[in-house]
C-alpha positions, 0 to 999 in steps of 0.5 A, spaced: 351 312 324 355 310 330 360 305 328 360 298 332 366 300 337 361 305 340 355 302 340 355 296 346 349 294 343 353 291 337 360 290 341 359 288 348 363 294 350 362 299 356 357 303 356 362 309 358 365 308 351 358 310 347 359 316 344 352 318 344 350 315 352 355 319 354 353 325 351 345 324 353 348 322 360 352 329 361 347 333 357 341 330 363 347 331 369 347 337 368 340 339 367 338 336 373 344 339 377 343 346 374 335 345 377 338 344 384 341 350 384 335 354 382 331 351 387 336 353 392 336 359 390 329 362 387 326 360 394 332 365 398 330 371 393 323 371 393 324 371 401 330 375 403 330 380 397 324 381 396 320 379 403 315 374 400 310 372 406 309 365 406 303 365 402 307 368 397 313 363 398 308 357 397 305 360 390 312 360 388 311 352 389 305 351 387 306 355 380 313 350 379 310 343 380 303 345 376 306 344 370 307 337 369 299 335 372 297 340 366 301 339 361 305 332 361 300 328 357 300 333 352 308 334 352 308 325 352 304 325 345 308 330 343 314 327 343 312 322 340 310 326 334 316 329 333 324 329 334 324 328 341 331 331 341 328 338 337 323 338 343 329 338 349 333 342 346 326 347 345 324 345 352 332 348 354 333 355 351 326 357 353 328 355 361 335 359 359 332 365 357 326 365 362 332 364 368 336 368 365 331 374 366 333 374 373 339 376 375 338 381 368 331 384 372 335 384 379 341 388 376 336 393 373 333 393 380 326 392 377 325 385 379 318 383 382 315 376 386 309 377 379 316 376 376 319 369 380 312 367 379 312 368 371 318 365 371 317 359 376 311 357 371 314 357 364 320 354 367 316 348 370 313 348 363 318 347 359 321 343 364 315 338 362 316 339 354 323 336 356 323 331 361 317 328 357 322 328 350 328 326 355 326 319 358 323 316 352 329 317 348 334 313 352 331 306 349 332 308 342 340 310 343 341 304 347 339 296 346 334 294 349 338 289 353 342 295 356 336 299 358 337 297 365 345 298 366 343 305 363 337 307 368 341 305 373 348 309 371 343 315 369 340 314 377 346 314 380 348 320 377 342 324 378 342 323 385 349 324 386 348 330 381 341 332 385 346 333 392 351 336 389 347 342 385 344 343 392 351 345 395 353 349 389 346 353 389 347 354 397 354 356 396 353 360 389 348 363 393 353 366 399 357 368 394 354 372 388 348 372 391 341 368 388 339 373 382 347 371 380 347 364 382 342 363 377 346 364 372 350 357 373 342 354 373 341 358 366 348 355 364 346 348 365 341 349 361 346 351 355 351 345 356 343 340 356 342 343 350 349 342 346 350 335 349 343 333 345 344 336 340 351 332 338 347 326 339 347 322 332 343 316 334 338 316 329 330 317 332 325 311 330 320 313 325 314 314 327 308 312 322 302 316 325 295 318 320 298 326 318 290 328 321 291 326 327 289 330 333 293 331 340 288 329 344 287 323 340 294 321 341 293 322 348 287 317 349 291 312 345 297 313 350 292 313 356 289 305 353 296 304 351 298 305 359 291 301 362 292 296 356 297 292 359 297 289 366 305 290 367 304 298 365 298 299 369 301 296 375 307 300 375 304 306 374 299 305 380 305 303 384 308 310 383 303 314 383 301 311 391 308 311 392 308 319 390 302 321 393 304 317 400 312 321 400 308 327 397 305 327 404 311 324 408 315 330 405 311 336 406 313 335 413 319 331 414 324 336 414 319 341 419 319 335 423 326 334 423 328 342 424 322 343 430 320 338 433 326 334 433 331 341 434 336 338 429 341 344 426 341 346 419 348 342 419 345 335 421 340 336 416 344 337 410 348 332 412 342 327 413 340 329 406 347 327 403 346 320 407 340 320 402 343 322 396 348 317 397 343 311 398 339 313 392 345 313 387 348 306 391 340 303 390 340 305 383 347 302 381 347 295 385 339 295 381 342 291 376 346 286 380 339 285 385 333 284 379 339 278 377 340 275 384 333 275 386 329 277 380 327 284 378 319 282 381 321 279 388 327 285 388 321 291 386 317 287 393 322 287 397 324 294 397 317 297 397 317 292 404 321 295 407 321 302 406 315 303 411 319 300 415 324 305 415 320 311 417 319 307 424 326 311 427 322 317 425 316 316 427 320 314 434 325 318 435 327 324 440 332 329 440 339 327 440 345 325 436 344 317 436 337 319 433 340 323 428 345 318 426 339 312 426 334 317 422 340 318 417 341 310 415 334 310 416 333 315 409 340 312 407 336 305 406 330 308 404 332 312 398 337 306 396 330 302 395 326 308 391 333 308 387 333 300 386 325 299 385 325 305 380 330 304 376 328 297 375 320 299 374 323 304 370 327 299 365 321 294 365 316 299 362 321 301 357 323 294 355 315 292 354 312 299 350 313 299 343 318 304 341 312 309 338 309 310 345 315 311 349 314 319 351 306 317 352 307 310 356 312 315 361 307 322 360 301 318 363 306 316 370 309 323 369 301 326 370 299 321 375 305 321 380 305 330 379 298 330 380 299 327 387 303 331 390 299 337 390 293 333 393 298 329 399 302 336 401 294 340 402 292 333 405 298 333 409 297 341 412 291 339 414 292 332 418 298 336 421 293 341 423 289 337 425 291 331 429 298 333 430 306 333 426 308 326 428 300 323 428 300 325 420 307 322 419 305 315 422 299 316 417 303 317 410 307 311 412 300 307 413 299 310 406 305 307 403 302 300 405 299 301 399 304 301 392 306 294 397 299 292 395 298 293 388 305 289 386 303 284 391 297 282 387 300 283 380 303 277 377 310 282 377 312 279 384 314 274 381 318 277 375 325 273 375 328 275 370 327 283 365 321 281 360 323 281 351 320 287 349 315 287 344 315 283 338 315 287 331 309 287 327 308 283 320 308 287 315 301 289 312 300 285 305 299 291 299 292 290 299 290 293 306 296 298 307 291 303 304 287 302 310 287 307 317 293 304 321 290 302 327 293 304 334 297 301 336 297 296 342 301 294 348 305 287 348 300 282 350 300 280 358 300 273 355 305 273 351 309 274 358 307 268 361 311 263 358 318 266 360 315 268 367 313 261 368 320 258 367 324 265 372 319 261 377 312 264 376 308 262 382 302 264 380 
């Protein structure tokens, strides 16, 4: 048990000095900078060493982003049966040992595109049964206060993390070559895996009937999620937002590379400018929803994020676009990182600690879906119409998620929601009945702070 110096929920202290934050923090930095390098260098193997057509590249893909569309329902419910700590560790070593088989097969000579495709899947896989475990467990190491400052610090570092993975992926891969920069994916892994397995913050109980059935853990997150205006809204304003990027993002970087002819160093540093605006937008989040409440701050970023596809949308080849392009994304991703962590805090701060990993598996499912949908839709209006044409029709498309907050009352949010209130105990006669499932915090429950942070409605 933390004493109070490490908790800053009792203390007030920095988040930095919170033993267990710090080790989730390190444990999750290094799993995502791992799989940056992993998707630099599997997609450089299947192709230059093991001549792959693009057919085979694109199963490759495919097969790592199902997954999540299948599964993330599944891993939600159950890490909310279960340590949610023992299912990251789990979702880890599967990840490492799968990887691992890599460079062990490359160095043999026996490796095979069936081999990439195999490894892809299950890593995917194991992936979701971490991630689902992952995000949810944060607001039981921290107070509810302090979820926003730890979502903005865990975005920050991931995007940071996400570009400097891509680095190390490509030079690893220069040096070692892809089977053996792997290895440093696979490493990652291990350093997740370890980190988790120090955090000493004990896991909320979690009161279920022992006969309970997977799908019906899964249907009660599914109500719980549809139950409550606040959750609903925000997972529609994510999966709108997915599936609009989704489409954007199938073609950008071909649009950029072909038809604007900018070089693969311009484009690198295109990206960095993007890594750097994502990190900037999630650690200035909290500052934001305080001046302008999170409501207001949400709206304004999903405003102007159409806007800033308007400079590629109008742009020719020639370095000052370049420049306004990479601003443009700057901007961009800096709103994706205010809007997402804000949104992210909010549905941890409303949902009961017993549905955290099914509240976040229902987005998790809905966004994943989507950008299967948008990237075939994207090859087919870029086939279609035109490159440029089906760009100005996934920034129409983000008009959408704009839409949906702007007619929820959560535009007008000024200040983070109270999380839910605890039950009253059961008297002794009735604690012998089923327990029944449990509900969201009541919208109307919300009002009244609403109503005094300046809610218009």
């Amino acid at each position: 048990m933390p004493s109070c110096a490490e908790n800053p929920s009792i203390a007030g202290t920095s988040l930095w000095r919170h033993r267990d934050f710090r080790r989730y923090l390190t444990g999750q930095t290094a799993s995502v900078t791992g799989s940056s390098i992993a998707q630099m260098a599997l997609p450089v193997l299947a192709v230059l060493h093991l001549d792959a057509t693009t057919a085979q590249v694109a199963w490759l893909a495919f097969l790592g982003q199902l997954p999540p569309a299948l599964l993330a329902l599944h891993a939600g419910a159950l890490a909310d049966r279960h340590s949610k700590r023992r299912q990251m560790i789990t979702g880890d070593l599967v990840s490492a040992t799968v990887l691992a088989t890599v460079p062990v097969a490359a160095a043999l000579g026996t490796l095979t595109l069936t081999q990439l495709m195999i490894v892809a899947a299950v890593q995917g896989a194991a992936s979701v049964l971490h991630d689902a475990a992952a995000i949810s467990l944060l607001p039981s190491l921290v107070d509810r206060s302090l979820i926003q400052r730890s979502n903005s610090r865990v975005g920050a570092l991931f995007a940071v993390a996400a570009s400097a993975g891509s680095h190390l992926g490509a030079a690893l891969t220069a040096l070692l070559g892809p089977s053996r920069a792997l290895l440093g994916d696979v490493a990652s892994y291990l350093i997740s895996a370890v980190c988790t397995a120090r955090i000493q913050t004990a896991e909320p109980a979690r009161v279920r009937p022992e006969t309970h059935r997977l799908r019906g853990e899964i249907g009660e997150g599914l109500r719980y999620v549809r139950g409550d205006d606040r959750l609903w809204t925000l997972t529609l304003v994510n999966a709108t937002t997915s599936f609009a990027l989704g489409l954007l993002n199938t073609l950008w970087a071909l649009y950029l590379l072909r038809s604007l002819s900018m070089s693969a160093t311009a484009f690198g540093v295109v990206l960095g400018l993007g890594a750097l605006g994502a990190a900037a937008g999630a650690l200035t989040a909290p500052a934001l929803a305080r001046r302008c409440g999170p409501g207001p701050m949400m709206l304004a970023a999903l405003a102007i994020t159409p806007l800033t596809q308007l400079p590629l949308l109008l742009a020719s080849p020639g370095l000052a676009w370049q420049i306004t392009i990479g601003a443009a994304l700057f901007l961009q991703l800096a709103c994706a990182g205010a809007a997402g962590t804000t949104q992210r805090s909010i549905r941890q701060i409303v949902t009961t600690a017993g549905m955290q990993a099914r509240m976040q598996a229902v987005s998790t499912w809905l966004t994943s879906g989507a950008r299967p949908v948008a990237a075939l839709l994207a090859g087919a209006l870029g086939t279609w119409i035109g490159v440029r044409p089906a760009l100005t029709a996934g920034t129409l498309l983000l008009l959408i998620p704009l839409v949906v907050l702007a007619r929820s009352p959560i535009r007008a949010l000024r200040q983070m929601p109270d999380p839910p209130s605890a039950p009253l105990p059961s008297p002794p006669a009735a604690r012998t009945s089923t327990p029944a499932v449990p509900s969201p915090a009541r919208t109307d429950d919300a009002r009244h702070d609403r109503a005094h942070g300046g809610d218009a409605s």
